[in-house]
C-alpha positions as CSV (number, residue, x, y, z in Angstrom):
1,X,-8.3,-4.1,8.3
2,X,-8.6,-0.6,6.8
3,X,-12.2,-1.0,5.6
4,X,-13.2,-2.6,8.9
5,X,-12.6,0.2,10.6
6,X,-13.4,2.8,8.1
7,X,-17.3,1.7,9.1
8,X,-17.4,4.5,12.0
9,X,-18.8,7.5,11.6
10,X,-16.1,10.2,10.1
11,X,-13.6,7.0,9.4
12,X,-12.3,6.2,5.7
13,X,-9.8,4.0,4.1
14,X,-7.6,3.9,1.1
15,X,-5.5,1.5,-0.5
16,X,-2.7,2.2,-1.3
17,X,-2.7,-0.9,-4.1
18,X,-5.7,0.9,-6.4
19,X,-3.9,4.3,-5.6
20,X,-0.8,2.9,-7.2
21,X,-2.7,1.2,-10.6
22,X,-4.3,4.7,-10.9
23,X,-1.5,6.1,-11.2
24,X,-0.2,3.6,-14.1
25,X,-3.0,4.2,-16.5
26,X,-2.2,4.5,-20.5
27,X,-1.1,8.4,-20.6
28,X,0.0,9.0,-17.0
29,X,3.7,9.8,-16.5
30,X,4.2,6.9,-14.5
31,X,2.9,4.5,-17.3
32,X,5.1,6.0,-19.7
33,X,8.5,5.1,-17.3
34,X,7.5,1.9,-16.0
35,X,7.4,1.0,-19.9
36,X,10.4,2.9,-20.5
37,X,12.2,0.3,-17.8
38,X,10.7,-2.9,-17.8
39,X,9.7,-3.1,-21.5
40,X,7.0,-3.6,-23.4
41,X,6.5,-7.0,-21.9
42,X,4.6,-5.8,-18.7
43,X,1.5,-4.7,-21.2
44,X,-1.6,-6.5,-21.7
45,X,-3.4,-6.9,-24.7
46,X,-5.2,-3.4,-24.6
47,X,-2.0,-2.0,-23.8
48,X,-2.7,-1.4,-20.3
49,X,0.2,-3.1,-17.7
50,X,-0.4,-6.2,-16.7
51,X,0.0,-6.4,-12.5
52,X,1.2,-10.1,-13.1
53,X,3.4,-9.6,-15.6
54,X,4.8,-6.4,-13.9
55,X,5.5,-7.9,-11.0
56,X,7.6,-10.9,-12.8
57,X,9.9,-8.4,-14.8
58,X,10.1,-5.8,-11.4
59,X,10.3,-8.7,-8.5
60,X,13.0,-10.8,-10.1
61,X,15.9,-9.1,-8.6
62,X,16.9,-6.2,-5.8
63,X,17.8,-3.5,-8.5
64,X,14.1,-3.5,-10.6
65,X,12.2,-3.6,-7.3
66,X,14.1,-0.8,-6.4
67,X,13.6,1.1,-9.5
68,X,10.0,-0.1,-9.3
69,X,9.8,1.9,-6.0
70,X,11.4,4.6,-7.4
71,X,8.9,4.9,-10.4
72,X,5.4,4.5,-8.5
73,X,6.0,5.3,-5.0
74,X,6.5,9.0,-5.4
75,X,3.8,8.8,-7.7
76,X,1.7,7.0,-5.6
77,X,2.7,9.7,-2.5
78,X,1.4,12.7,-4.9
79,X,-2.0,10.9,-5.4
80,X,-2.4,10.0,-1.6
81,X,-1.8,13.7,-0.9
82,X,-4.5,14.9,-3.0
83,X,-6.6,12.4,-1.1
84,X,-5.7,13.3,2.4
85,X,-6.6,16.7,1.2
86,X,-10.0,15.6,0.1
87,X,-10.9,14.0,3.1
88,X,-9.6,16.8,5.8
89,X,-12.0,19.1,3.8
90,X,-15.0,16.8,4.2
91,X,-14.3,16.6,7.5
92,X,-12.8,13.1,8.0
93,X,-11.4,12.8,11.4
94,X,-9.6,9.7,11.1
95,X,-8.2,8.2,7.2
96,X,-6.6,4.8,7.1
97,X,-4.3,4.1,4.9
98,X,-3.4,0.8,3.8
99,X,-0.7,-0.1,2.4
100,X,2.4,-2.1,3.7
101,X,5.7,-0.8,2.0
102,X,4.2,2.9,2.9
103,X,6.2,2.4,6.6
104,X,9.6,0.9,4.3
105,X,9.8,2.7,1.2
106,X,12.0,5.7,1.3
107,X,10.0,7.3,-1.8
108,X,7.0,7.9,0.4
109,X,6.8,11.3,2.0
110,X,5.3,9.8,5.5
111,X,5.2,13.8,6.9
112,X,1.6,14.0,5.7
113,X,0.5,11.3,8.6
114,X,0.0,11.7,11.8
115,X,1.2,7.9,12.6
116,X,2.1,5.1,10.5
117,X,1.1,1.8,12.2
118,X,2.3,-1.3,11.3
119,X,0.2,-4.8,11.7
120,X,2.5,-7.3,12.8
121,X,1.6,-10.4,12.0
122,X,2.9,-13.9,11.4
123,X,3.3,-15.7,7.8
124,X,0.8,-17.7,8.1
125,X,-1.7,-15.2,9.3
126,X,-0.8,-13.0,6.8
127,X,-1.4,-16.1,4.0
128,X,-4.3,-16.5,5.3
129,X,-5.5,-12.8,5.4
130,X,-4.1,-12.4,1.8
131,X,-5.6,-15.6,0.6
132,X,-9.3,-14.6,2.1
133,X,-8.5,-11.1,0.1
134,X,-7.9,-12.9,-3.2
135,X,-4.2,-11.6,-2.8
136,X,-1.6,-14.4,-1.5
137,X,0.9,-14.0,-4.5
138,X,1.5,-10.8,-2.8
139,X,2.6,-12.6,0.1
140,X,6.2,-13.0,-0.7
141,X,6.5,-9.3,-1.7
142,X,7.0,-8.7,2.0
143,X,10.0,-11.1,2.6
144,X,12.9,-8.7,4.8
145,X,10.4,-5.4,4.9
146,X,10.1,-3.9,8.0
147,X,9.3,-0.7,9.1
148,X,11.0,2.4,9.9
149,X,11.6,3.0,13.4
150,X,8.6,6.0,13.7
151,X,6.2,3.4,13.5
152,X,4.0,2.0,16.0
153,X,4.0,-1.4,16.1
154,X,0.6,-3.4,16.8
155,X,-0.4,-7.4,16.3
156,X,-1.8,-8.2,13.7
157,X,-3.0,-11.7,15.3
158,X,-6.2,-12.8,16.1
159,X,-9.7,-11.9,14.5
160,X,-9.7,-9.3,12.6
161,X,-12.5,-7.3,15.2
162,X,-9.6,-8.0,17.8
163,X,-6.8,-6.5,15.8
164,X,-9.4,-3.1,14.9
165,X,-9.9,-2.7,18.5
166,X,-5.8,-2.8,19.4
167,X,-5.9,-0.3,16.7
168,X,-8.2,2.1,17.9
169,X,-6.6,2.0,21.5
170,X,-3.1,2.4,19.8
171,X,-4.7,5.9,18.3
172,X,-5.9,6.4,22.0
173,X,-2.8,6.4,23.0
């Protein structure tokens, strides 16, 4: 949704998913205590993490996703501060960032936003957003998240030029 909208002029998008493996890169701090917690097991072959086998040692039960969170999110919140930065001083007017537990997480820092929005949107729909992304097994990561009450609420269903367009008049408002 991000990058469909980040095609106006003075409009950019992150996400929040490529902020987060930059951060867990060999020799960054949140690297070294990711490996610290879930083991040696979560590295690849080159001895970078492995997403998939990350997500099987830090989604299997309610205390490793929350020290997952713990590890990357603040991380992640540093990164997407220097970012935010960037972009005010070029002169970005509007910066969408993408990422769905950034309105949950209670390691993000959510004061550097004007809004958080959240896209509503059914399981299927979302499936089927996911699936066209290359990203369903994220799918279940979203089971019983929801969003803090600050944020504004908007459909997520039908096209995605529909859902942009609620979007922009959300910001209107």
């Amino acid at each position: 949704m991000a990058r469909v909208l980040a095609g106006r002029p003075g409009v950019e998008a992150i996400d929040l998913d490529r902020v987060a493996w930059e951060t867990y890169v060999p020799g960054t701090a949140t690297y070294d205590r990711l490996v610290a917690r879930f083991g040696l097991g979560i590295l690849s072959d080159d001895g970078r993490i492995d997403r998939e086998r990350l997500a099987r040692f830090s989604l299997s039960d309610a205390a490793a996703r929350r020290d997952l969170a713990a590890i990357v999110h603040p991380a992640v919140t540093a990164r997407l501060g220097e970012l935010v930065r960037s972009a005010e001083e070029r002169g970005i007017e509007f910066l969408f960032v993408e990422g769905a537990l950034l309105a949950s997480s209670p390691h993000v820092d959510r004061s550097i936003f004007e809004a958080v929005l959240w896209l509503e949107a059914s399981d299927e729909t979302r499936r089927n957003r996911l699936r066209s992304g290359g990203r369903e097994r994220q799918a279940d990561r979203m089971n019983g998240v929801a969003p803090d009450a600050a944020a504004i609420v908007v459909s997520a269903e039908g096209t995605v030029p529909e859902v942009a367009e609620r979007v922009w008049r959300s910001i209107a408002r």
